[in-house]
C-alpha positions as YAML, in Angstrom:
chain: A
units: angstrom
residues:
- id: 1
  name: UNK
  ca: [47.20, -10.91, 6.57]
- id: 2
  name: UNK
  ca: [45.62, -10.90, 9.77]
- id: 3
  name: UNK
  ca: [41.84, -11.70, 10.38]
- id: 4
  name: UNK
  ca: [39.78, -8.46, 9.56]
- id: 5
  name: UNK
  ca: [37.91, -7.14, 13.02]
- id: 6
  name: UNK
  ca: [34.43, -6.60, 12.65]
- id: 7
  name: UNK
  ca: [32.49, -3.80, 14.26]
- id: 8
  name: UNK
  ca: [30.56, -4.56, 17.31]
- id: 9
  name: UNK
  ca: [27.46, -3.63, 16.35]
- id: 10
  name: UNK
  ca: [26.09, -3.58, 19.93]
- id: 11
  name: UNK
  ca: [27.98, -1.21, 21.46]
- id: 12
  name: UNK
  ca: [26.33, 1.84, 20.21]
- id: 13
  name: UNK
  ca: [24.02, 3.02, 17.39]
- id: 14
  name: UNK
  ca: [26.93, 4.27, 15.15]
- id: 15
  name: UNK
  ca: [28.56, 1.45, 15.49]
- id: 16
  name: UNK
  ca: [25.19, -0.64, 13.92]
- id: 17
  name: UNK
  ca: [24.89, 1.83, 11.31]
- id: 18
  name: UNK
  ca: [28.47, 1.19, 10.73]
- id: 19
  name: UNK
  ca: [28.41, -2.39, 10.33]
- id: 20
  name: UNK
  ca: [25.07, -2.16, 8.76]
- id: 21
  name: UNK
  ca: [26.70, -0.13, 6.08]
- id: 22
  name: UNK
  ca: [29.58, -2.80, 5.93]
- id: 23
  name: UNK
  ca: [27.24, -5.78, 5.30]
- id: 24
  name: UNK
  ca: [24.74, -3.76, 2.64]
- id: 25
  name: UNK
  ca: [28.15, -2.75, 0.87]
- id: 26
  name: UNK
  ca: [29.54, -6.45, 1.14]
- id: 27
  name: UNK
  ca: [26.17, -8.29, 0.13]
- id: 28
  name: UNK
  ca: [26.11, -5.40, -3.50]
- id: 29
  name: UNK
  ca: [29.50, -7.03, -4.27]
- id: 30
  name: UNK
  ca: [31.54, -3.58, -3.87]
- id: 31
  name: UNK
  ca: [34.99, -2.02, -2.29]
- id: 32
  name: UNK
  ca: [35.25, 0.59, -0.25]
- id: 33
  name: UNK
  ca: [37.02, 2.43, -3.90]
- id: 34
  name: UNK
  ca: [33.90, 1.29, -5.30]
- id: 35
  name: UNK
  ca: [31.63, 2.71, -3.13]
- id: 36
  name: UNK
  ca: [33.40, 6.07, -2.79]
- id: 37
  name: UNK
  ca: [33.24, 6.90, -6.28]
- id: 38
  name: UNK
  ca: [31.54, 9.97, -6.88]
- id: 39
  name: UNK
  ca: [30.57, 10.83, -3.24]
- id: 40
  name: UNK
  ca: [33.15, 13.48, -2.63]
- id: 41
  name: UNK
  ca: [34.33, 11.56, -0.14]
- id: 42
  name: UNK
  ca: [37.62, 9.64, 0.80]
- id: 43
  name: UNK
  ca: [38.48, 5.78, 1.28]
- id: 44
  name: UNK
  ca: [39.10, 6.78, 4.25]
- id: 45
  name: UNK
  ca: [36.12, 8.62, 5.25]
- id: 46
  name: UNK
  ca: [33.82, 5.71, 4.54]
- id: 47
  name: UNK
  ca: [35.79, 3.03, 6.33]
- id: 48
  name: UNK
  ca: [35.97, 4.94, 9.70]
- id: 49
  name: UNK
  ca: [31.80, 5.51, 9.32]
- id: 50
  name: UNK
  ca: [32.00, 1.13, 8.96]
- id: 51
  name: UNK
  ca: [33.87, 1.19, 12.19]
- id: 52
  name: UNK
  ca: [31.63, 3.65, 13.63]
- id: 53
  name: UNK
  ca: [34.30, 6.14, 14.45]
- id: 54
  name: UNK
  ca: [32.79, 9.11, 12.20]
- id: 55
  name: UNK
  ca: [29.59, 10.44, 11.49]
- id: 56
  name: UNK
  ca: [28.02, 10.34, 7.92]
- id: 57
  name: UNK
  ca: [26.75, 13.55, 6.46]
- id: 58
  name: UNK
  ca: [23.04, 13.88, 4.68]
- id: 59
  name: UNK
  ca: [24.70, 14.20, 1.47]
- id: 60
  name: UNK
  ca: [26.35, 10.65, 1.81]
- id: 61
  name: UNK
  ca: [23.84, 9.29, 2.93]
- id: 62
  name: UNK
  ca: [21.89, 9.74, -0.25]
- id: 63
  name: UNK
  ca: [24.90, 8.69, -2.19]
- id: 64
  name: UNK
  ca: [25.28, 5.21, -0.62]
- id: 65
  name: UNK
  ca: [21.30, 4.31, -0.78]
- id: 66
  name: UNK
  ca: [21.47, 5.21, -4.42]
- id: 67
  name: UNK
  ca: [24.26, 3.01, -4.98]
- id: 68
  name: UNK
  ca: [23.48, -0.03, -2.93]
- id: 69
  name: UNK
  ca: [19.81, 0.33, -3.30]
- id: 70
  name: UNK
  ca: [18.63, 0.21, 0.28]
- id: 71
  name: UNK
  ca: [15.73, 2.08, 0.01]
- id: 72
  name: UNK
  ca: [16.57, 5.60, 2.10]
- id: 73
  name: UNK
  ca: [17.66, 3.30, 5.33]
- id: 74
  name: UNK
  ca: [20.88, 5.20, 5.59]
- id: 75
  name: UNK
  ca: [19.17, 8.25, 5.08]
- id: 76
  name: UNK
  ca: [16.21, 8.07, 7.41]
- id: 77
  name: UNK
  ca: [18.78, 7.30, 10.10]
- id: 78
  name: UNK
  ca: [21.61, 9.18, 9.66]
- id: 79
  name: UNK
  ca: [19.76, 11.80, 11.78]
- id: 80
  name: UNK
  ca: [19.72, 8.73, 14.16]
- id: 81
  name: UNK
  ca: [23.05, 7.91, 14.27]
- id: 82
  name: UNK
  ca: [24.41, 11.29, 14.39]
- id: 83
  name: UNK
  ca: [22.29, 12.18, 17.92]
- id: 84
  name: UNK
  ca: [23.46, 9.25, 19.42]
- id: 85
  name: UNK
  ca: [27.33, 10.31, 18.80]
- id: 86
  name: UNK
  ca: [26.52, 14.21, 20.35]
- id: 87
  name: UNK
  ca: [24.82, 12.45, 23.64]
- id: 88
  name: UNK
  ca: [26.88, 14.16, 26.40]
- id: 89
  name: UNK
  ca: [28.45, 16.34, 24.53]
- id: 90
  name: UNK
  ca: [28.09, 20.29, 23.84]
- id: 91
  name: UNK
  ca: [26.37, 20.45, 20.54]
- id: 92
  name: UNK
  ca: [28.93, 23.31, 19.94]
- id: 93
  name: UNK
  ca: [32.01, 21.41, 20.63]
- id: 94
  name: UNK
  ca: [30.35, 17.97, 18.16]
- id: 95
  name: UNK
  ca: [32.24, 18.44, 15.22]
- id: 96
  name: UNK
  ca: [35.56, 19.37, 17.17]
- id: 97
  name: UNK
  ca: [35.40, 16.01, 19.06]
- id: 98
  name: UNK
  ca: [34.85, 14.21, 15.54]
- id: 99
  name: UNK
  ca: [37.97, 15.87, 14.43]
- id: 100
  name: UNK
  ca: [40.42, 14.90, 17.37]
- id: 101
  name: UNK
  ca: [40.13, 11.82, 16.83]
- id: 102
  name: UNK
  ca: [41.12, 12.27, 13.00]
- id: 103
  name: UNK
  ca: [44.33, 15.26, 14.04]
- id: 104
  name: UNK
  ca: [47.43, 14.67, 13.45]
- id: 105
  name: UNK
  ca: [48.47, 17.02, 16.87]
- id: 106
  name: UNK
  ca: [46.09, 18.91, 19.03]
- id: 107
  name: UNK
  ca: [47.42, 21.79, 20.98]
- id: 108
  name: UNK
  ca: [45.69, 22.80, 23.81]
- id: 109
  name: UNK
  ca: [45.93, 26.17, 25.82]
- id: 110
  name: UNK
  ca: [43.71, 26.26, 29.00]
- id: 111
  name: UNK
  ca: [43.17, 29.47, 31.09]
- id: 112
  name: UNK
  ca: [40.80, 28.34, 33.33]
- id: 113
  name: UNK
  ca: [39.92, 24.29, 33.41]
- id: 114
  name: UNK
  ca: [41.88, 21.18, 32.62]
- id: 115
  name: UNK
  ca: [40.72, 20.00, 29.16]
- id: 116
  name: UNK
  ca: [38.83, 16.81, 28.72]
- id: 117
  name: UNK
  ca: [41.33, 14.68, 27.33]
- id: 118
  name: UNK
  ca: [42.93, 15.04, 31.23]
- id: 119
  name: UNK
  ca: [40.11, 15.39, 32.96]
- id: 120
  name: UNK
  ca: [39.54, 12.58, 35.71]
- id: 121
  name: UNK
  ca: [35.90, 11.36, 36.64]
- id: 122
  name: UNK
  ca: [36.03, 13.28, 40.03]
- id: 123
  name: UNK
  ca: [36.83, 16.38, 37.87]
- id: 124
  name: UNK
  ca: [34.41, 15.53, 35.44]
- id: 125
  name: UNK
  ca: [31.64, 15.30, 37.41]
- id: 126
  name: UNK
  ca: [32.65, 18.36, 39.52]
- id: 127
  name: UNK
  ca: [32.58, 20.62, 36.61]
- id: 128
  name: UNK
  ca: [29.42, 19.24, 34.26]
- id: 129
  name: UNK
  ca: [27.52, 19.70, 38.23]
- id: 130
  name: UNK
  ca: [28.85, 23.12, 38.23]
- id: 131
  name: UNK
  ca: [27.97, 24.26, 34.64]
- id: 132
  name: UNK
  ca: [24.40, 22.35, 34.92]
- id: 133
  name: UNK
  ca: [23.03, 22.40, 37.94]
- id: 134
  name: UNK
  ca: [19.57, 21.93, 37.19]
- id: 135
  name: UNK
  ca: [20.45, 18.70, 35.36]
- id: 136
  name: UNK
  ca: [19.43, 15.13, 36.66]
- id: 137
  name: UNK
  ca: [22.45, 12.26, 37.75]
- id: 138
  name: UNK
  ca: [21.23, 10.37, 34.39]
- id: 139
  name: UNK
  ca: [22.48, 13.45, 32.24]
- id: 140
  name: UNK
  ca: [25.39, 15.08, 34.21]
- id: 141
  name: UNK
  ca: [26.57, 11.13, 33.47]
- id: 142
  name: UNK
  ca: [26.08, 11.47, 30.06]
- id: 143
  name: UNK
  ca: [28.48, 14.28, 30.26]
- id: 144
  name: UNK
  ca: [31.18, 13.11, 32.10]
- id: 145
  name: UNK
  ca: [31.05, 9.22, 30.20]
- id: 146
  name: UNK
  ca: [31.63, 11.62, 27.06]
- id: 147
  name: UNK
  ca: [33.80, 13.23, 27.93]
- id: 148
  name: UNK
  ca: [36.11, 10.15, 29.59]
- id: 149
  name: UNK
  ca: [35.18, 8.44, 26.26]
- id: 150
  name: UNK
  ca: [37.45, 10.74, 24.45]
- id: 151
  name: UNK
  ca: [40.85, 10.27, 26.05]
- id: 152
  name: UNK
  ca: [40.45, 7.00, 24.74]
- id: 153
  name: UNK
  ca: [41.82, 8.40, 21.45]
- id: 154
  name: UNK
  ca: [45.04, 7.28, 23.03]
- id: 155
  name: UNK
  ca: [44.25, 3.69, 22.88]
- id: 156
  name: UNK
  ca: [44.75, 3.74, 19.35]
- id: 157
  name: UNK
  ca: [48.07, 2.67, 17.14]
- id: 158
  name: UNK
  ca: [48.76, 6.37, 16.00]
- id: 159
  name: UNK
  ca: [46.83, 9.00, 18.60]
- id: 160
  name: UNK
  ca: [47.31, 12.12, 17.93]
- id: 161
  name: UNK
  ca: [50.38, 14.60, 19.54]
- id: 162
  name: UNK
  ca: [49.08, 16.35, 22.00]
- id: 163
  name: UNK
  ca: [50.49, 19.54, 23.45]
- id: 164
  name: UNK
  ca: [49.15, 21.40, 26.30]
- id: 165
  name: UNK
  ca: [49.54, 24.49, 27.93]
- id: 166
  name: UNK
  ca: [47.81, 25.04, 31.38]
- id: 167
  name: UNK
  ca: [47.86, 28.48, 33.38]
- id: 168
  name: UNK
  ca: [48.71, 27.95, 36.86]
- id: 169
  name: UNK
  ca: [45.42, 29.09, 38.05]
- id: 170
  name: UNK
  ca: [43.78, 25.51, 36.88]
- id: 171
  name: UNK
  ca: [46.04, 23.37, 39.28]
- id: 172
  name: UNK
  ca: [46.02, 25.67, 42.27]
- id: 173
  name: UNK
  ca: [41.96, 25.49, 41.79]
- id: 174
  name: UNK
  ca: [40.16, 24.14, 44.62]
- id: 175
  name: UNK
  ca: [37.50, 21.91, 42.22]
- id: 176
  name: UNK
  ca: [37.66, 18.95, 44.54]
- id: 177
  name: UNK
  ca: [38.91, 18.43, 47.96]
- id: 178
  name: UNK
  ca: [42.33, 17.51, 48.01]
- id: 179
  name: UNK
  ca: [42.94, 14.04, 48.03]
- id: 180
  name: UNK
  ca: [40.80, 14.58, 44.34]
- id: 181
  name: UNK
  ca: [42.57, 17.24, 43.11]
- id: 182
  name: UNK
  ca: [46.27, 15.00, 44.12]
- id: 183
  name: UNK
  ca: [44.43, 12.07, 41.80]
- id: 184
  name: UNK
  ca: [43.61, 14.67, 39.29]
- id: 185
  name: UNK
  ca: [47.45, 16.11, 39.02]
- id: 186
  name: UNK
  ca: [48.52, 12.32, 39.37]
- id: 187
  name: UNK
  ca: [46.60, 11.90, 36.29]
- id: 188
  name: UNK
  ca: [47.99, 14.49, 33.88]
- id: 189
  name: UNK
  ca: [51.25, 13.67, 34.96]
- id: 190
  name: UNK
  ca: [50.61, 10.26, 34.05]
- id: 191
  name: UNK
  ca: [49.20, 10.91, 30.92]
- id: 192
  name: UNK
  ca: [51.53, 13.20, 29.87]
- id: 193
  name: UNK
  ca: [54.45, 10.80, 30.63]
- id: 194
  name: UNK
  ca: [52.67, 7.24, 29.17]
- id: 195
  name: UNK
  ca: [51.55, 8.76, 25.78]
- id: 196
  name: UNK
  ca: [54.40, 11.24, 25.32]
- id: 197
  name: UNK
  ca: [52.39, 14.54, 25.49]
- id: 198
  name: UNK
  ca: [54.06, 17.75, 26.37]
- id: 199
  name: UNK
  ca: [52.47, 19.64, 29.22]
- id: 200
  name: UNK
  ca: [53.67, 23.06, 29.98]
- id: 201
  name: UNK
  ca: [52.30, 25.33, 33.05]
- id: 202
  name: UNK
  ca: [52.18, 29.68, 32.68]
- id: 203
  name: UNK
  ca: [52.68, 31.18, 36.31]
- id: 204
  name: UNK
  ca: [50.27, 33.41, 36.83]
- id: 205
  name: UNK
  ca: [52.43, 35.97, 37.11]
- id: 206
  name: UNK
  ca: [53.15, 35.94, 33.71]
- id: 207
  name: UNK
  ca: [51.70, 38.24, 30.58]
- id: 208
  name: UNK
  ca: [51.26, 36.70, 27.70]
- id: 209
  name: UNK
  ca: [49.19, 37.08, 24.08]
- id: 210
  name: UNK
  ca: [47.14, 34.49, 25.05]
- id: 211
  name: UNK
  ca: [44.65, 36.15, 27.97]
- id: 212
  name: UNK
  ca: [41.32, 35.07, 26.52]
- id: 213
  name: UNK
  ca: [39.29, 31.76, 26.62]
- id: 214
  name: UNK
  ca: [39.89, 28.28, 25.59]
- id: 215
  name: UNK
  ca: [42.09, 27.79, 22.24]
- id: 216
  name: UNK
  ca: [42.69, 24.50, 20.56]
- id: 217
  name: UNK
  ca: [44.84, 24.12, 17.69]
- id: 218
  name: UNK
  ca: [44.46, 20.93, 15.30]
- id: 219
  name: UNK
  ca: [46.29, 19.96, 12.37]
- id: 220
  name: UNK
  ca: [45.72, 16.76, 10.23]
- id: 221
  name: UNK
  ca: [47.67, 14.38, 7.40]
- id: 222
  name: UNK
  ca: [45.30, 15.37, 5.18]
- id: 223
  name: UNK
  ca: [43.62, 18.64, 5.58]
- id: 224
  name: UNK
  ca: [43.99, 22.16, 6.31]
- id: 225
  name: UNK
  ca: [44.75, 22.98, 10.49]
- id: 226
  name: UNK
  ca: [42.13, 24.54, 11.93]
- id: 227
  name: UNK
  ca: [41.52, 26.66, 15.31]
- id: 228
  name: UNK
  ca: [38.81, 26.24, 17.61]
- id: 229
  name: UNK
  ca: [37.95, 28.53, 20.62]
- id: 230
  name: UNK
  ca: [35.01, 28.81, 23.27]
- id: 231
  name: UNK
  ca: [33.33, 30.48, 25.48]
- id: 232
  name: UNK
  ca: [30.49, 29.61, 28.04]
- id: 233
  name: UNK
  ca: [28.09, 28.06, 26.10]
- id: 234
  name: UNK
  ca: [29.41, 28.53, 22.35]
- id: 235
  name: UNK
  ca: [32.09, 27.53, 20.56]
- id: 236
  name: UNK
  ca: [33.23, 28.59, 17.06]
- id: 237
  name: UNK
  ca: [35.85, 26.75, 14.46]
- id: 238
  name: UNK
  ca: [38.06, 28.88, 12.28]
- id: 239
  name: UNK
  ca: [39.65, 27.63, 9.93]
- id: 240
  name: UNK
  ca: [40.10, 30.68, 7.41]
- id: 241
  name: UNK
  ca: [43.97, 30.44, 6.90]
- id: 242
  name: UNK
  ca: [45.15, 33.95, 7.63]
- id: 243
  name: UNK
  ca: [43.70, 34.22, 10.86]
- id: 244
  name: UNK
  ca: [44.41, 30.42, 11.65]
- id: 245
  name: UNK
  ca: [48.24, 31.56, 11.80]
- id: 246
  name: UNK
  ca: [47.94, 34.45, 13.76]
- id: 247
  name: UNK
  ca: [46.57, 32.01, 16.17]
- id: 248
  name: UNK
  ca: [48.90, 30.00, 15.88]
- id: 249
  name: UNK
  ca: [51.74, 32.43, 16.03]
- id: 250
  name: UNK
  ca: [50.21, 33.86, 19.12]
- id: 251
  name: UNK
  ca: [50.37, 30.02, 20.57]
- id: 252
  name: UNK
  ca: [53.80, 29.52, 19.79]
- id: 253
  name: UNK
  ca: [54.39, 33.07, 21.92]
- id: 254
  name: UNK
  ca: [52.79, 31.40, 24.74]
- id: 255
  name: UNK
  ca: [54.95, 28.44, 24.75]
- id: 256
  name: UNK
  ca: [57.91, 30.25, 24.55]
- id: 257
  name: UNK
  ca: [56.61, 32.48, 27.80]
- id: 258
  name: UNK
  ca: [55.35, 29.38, 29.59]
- id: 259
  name: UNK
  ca: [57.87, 26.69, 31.84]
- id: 260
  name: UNK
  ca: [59.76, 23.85, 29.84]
- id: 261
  name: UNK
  ca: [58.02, 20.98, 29.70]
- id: 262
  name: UNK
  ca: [60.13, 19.43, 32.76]
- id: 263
  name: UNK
  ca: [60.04, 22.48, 35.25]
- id: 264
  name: UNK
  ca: [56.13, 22.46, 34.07]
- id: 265
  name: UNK
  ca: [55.60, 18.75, 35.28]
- id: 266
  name: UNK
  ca: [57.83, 19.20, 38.38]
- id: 267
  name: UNK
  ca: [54.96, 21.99, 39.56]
- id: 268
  name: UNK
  ca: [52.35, 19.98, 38.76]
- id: 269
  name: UNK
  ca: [53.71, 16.96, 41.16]
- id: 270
  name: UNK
  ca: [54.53, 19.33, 43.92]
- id: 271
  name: UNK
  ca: [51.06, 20.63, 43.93]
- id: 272
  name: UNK
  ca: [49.54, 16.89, 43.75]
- id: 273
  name: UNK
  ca: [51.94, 16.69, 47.24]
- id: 274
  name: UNK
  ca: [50.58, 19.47, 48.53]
- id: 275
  name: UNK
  ca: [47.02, 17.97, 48.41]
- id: 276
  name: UNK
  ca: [48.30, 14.84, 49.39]
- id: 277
  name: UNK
  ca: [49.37, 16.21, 52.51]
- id: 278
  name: UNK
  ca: [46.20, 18.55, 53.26]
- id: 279
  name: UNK
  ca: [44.90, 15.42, 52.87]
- id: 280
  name: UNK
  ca: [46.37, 13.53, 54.86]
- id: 281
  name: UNK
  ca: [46.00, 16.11, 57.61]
- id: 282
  name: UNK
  ca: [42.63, 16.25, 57.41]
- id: 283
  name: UNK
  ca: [41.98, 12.38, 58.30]
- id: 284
  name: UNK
  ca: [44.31, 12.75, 61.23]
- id: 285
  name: UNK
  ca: [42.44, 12.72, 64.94]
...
């Protein structure tokens, strides 16, 4: 069996609650099983809160000072903890980025902006400037590090299968000049091709069941699939089940209207040419 890998408890505050809750579990002599029993709460659950991959709720919190008798520690800082994983990120959209990291396949459909997961820094920073531009350099950074953080959910051994659907207003959108936007089309494509994703574009000439905001579709090993949809500055999830597959009935009619997945990437690297060669032009005397 290979050597277990600790959490490094220095890299951010959930990740020293997480190993403080492995070394207060260790030093009462219990499992994980142990420890679980008669929280509500999976194996599973617990270990990812060790690595400090998941949040732990109030309720928990309780549960595991009562058992390993630490005095309301995990409790008075759960609060803590739970702050430091939202820094950057849209309280609104908290719980969803918990969640990706734990789904099984995300499905994406994007009207109007390429979703974080593909976003590059350039973009990043173009669009948290846009949306808050009364913010300081220290907290539009906050943004775009969170949201860069994310796509690292494909660093791990079993990410989850992403599917995307962009309309063709998002690539043809000016957001940066255009040797950016080239890196930013570069980068989808890339993605898309080194993690196996599936990427398909809607002209715009298209109608479709889809003309509304942001939609995300998630489903896991080991719960129910939920739907999750946003607008400026809210977000809401839905996960009641009748209205989860109209969604995702009215998703699968949008795939079927939108460009197979090779004629899809074949616009998006024609477009990243185009900018190429704007910018190209533009540096000529």
């Amino acid at each position: 069996m290979p050597p277990r890998k600790d959490t490094d408890a220095s890299v951010s505050v959930p990740c020293f609650y997480g190993a403080e809750l492995r070394y207060q579990r260790e030093r009462a002599g219990l499992t994980l099983e142990q420890l679980a029993e008669g929280s509500f709460r999976g194996l599973s659950f617990l270990s990812q809160i060790e690595r400090g991959e998941r949040g732990m709720p109030m309720d928990l919190a309780r549960h595991v000072d009562e058992r390993l008798g630490t005095d309301g520690f995990f409790q008075r800082r759960c609060d803590d903890a739970a702050k430091a994983r939202r820094v950057g990120i849209a309280p609104h959209f908290a719980d969803v980025a918990e969640l990706e990291k734990l789904a099984r396949t995300i499905e994406d459909w994007a009207p109007l902006l390429v979703p974080g997961l593909l976003q590059t820094e350039a973009y990043a920073t173009a669009i948290a400037r846009s949306a808050m531009p009364r913010a300081t350099d220290t907290e539009v950074e906050e943004v775009v590090q969170a949201r860069l953080n994310r796509a690292r959910l494909f660093e791990e051994a079993s990410p989850p299968r992403l599917w995307t659907i962009l309309d063709e207003s998002v690539i043809r959108r000016r957001v940066l000049p255009p040797a950016g936007m080239a890196e930013l089309l570069d980068h989808i494509t890339e993605v898309v091709r080194s993690t196996r994703s599936i990427v398909q574009v809607v002209p715009e000439t298209v109608v479709h069941p889809f003309l509304m905001g942001l939609t995300r579709i998630m489903t896991f090993s080991d719960a129910p699939p939920l739907v999750y949809t946003e607008g400026l500055h809210s977000g809401q999830v839905i996960d009641y089940p009748a209205l989860v597959m109209d969604y995702r009935e009215s998703y699968d009619l949008l795939r079927a209207a939108a460009l197979p997945p090779e004629a899809s990437l074949a616009v998006i690297e024609a477009a990243a040419e185009e900018c190429r060669n704007e910018a190209q032009q533009q540096h000529r005397p």
